[in-house]
C-alpha positions in Angstrom: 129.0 151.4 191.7 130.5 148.1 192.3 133.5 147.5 194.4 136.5 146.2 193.0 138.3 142.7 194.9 142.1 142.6 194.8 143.8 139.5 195.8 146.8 137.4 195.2 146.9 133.7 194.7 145.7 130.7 196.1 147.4 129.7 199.6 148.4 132.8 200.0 152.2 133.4 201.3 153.3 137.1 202.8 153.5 138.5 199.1 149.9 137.6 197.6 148.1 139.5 201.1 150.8 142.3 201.6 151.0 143.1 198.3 146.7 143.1 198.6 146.6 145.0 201.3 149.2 147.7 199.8 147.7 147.4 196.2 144.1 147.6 197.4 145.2 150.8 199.8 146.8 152.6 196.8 143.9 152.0 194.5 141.2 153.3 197.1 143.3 156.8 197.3 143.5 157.0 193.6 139.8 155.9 192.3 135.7 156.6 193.4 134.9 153.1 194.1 135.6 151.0 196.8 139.0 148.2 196.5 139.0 145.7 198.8 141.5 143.4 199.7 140.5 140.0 200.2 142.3 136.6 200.3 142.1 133.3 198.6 142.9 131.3 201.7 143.5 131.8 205.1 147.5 133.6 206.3 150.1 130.9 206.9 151.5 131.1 210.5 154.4 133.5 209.0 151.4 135.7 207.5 149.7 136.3 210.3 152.7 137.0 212.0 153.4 140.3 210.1 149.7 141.1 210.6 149.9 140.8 214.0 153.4 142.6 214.3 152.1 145.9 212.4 148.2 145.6 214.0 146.6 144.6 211.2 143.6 142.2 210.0 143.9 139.5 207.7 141.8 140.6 204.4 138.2 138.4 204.3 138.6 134.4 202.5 137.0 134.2 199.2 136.6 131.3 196.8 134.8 133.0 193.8 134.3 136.4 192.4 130.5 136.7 191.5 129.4 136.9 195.1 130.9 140.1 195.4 131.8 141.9 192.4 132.8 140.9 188.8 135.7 143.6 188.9 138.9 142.3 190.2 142.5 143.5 190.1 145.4 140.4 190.7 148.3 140.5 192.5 151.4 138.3 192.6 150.1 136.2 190.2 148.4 135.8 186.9 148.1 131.8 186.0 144.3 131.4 186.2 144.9 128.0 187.7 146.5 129.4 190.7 143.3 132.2 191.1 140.0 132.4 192.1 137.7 129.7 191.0 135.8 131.8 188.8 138.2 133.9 186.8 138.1 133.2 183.5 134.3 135.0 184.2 135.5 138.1 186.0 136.3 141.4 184.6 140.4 142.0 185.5 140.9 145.6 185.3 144.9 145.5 186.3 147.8 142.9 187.5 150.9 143.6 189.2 153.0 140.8 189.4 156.5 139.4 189.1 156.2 135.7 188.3 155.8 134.3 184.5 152.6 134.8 182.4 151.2 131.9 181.3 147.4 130.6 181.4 146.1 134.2 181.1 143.8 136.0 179.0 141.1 138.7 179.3 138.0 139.6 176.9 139.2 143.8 177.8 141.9 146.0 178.1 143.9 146.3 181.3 146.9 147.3 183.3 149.6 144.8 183.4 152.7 145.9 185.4 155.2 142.8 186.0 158.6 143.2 186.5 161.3 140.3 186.7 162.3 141.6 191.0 162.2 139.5 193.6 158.3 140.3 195.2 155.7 141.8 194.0 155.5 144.3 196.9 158.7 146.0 195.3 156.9 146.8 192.2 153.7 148.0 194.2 156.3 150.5 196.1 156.7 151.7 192.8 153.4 152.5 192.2 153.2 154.4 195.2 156.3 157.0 194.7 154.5 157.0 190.8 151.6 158.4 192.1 152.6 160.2 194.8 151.1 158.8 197.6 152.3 158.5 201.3 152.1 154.8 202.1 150.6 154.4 206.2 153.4 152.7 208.3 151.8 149.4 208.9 151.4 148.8 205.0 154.6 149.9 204.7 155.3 146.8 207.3 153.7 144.4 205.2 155.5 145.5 201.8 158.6 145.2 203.8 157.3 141.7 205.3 156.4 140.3 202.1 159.8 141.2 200.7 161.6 139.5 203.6 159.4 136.6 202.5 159.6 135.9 199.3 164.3 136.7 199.2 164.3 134.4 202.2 166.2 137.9 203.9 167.6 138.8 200.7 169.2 135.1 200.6 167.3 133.7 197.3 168.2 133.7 194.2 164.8 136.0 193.3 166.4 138.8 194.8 167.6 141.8 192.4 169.4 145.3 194.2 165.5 146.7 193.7 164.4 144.4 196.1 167.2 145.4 199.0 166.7 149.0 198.0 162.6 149.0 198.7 162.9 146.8 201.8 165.0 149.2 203.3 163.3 152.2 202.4 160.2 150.3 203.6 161.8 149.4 207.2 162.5 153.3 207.3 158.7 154.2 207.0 157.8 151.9 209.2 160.5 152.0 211.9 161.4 148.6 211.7 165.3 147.0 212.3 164.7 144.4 209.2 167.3 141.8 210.2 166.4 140.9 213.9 162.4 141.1 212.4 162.8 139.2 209.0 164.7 136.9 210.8 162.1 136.1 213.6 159.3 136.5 210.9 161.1 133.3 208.9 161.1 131.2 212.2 157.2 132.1 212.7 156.8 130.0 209.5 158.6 127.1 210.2 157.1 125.2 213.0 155.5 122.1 211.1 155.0 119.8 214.0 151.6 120.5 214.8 150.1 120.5 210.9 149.0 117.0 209.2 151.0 116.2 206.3 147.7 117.2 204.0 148.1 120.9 205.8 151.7 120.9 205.0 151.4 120.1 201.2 148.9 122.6 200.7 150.7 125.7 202.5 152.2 126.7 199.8 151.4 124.7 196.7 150.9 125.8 192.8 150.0 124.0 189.9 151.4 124.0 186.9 150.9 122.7 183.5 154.0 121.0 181.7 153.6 119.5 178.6 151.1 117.2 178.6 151.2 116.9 182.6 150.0 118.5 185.8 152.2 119.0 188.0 151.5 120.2 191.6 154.2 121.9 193.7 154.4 122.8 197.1 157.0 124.1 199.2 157.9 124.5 203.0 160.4 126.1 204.7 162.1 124.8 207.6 165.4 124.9 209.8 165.5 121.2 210.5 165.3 118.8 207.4 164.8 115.7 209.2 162.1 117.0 211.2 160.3 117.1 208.1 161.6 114.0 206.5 160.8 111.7 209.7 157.3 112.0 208.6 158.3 110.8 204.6 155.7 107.8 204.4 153.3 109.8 205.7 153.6 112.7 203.5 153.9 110.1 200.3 150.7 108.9 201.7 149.0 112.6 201.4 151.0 113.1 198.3 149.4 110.4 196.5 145.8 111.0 197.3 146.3 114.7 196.4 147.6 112.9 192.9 144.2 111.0 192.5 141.9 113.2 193.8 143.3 116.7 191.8 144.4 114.5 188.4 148.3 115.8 189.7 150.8 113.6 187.1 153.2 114.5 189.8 153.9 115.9 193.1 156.8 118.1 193.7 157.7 118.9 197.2 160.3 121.4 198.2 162.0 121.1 201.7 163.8 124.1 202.3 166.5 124.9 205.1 165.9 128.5 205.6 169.3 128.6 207.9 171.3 126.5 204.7 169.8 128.0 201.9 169.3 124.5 200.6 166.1 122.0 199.7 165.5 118.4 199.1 162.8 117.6 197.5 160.5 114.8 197.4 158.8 113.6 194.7 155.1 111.4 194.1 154.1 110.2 191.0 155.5 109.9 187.4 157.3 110.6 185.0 160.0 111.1 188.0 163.0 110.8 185.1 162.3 114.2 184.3 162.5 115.6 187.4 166.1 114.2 187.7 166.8 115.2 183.9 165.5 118.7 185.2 168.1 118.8 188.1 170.9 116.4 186.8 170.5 114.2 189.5 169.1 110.9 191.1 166.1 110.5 193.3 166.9 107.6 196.0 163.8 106.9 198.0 161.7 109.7 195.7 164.2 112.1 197.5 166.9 114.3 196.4 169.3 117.1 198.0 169.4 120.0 195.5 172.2 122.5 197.1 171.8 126.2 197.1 168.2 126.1 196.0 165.5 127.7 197.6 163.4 129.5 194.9 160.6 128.0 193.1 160.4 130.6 190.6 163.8 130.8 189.7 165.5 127.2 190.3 162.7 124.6 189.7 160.1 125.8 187.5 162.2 126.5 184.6 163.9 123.6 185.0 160.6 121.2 185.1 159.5 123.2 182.8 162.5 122.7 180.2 162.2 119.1 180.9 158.7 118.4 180.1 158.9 120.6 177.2 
C-alpha cells in the first residue's frame, strides 16, 4: 500500500510544516497506511526555530509527487501554483486550509475542510478533539508555533477569538508561556543581514494570478525598516530578474515591522497604477508606507485582486 505525502506550500512559513507535521501525525493514528510529512522547501530561520525549541526534525524537501507516492493530502494551501510541481497529476485525498480557493481542481472526491481563522493549525486542532485523539506535546508546540506565526502574536488582522482560544489550549499541552516564546520565535525570523536579496524575495513569496497578470508576492518581516530598505537597488535588481526569468507582470514586496504592525512595500514591474488604485495611495521611488498592515491574506490580496479585476 502506498504511503500518503502531506505538505503545505511552497517556501514553507511555520504554518505549511506545523500544520504537516500535526496533520500527518493525526492521519497516521487514524488510517493503515503510512502519512508522511514532507516539505516543499527548506524551514525559514523562524521554522527551524520552533523545531529546534520542541526537539523536532524538519519533514524531508520534495519538489514532485511521483517519486514517492501519487496520494497526497495539502495543507495551508490549495492554489496549484503555490504546490508541488506535479499536482495537477497527483491523487489529493483531503485539504485543510484557511486561505481562498482558487486554481484547484481534482478528477475524485475528497475532504476539504477550510475555515476563514487565522492558521491552519487552528482548524487541524479541531480535527484532533473531532476524533479524539491526544495530540504529543511537541506537535502540540508546533500548532501553537505556527499560530504565533501566521497572527504575528495575535497582532494581524487574520486573527479570529478561535485562533487565541487554540493557541492557548495548545501552550497548555505543551507547557509553553506563549508570549515570552512567540515573541522570541518572531525575532528568530527577522535577522535579514546575512541573506542575498534573491534569498530574501523568495522566503516567503506566492504567486498569484490577477486578471490577465502574474503577480509574484513575497513578504518579510522585520523590526527595522531601513535595515531592509538600505539595500532598495539591490533588491530592485533581484526583483527584476525574478520578473524576466518567472514571466512575473509584477513584483510585490511586503516589508513588515513586526514591533509596528506596519509594512511598506516595494513594488517591480507594471502596471504599478493598480497597486496604488488597490491601496489609495502613491508609490514614490516604487515604495509605499501602508499603516496597520501586515497580512497578506487579508489586506493585500483582495485588494490587488479587486484592482486587477
Amino acid at each position: 500500500m502506498s504511503k500518503i505525502l502531506v505538505f503545505g506550500h511552497q517556501n514553507p512559513d511555520t504554518d505549511a510544516i506545523g500544520a504537516a507535521i500535526a496533520f500527518a501525525h493525526l492521519q497516521n493514528t487514524l488510517r493503515d497506511e503510512e502519512v508522511e510529512a514532507v516539505a516543499l522547501g527548506t524551514p525559514s530561520e523562524e521554522t527551524q526555530y520552533a523545531l529546534d525549541h520542541f526537539g523536532l526534525t524538519a519533514p524531508r524537501v520534495i519538489s514532485n509527487v511521483k517519486d514517492d507516492t501519487e496520494n497526497v493530502m495539502l495543507v495551508d494551501h490549495n492554489e496549484f501554483q503555490q504546490s508541488a510541481a506535479d499536482i495537477a497529476e497527483a491523487n489529493i485525498l483531503a485539504v485543510v486550509d484557511h486561505h481562498r480557493i482558487a486554481n484547484f481542481e481534482t478528477a475524485n472526491p475528497l475532504y476539504y475542510r477550510a475555515e476563514p481563522v487565522g492558521c491552519t493549525s487552528t482548524i487541524v486542532l479541531k480535527l484532533y478533539k473531532e476524533a479524539q485523539v491526544e495530540i504529543p506535546k511537541a506537535v502540540a508546540g508546533m500548532m501553537l508555533s505556527a499560530i504565533i506565526s501566521d497572527t504575528l502574536l495575535f497582532k494581524s488582522p487574520t486573527c479570529t477569538p478561535e485562533d487565541v482560544a487554540a493557541a492557548k489550549e495548545l501552550a497548555a499541552i505543551c507547557e509553553t508561556d506563549y508570549e515570552a516564546y512567540g515573541l522570541e520565535m518572531l525575532k528568530a525570523g527577522t535577522n535579514l543581514s546575512d541573506k542575498s536579496a534573491s534569498v530574501l524575495l523568495d522566503l516567503d513569496a506566492k504567486s498569484f494570478p490577477m486578471g490577465d497578470k502574474n503577480i509574484r508576492i513575497g513578504q518579510v518581516n522585520t523590526v527595522d525598516l531601513k535595515e531592509v530598505f538600505d539595500r532598495q537597488k539591490e533588491l530592485e535588481a533581484a526583483m527584476e530578474v525574478e520578473n524576466e526569468k518567472n514571466g512575473y507582470d509584477l513584483f510585490v514586496l511586503i516589508v513588515t515591522n513586526i514591533l509596528d504592525s506596519d509594512s511598506e512595500l516595494l513594488v517591480i514591474g507594471e502596471p504599478k497604477d493598480k497597486v496604488e488604485a488597490a491601496f489609495n495611495t502613491k508609490l514614490e521611488n516604487n515604495r509605499a508606507l501602508l499603516k496597520g498592515v501586515v497580512s497578506r491574506k487579508k489586506q493585500v490580496v483582495p485588494q490587488l485582486t479587486e484592482a486587477f479585476a
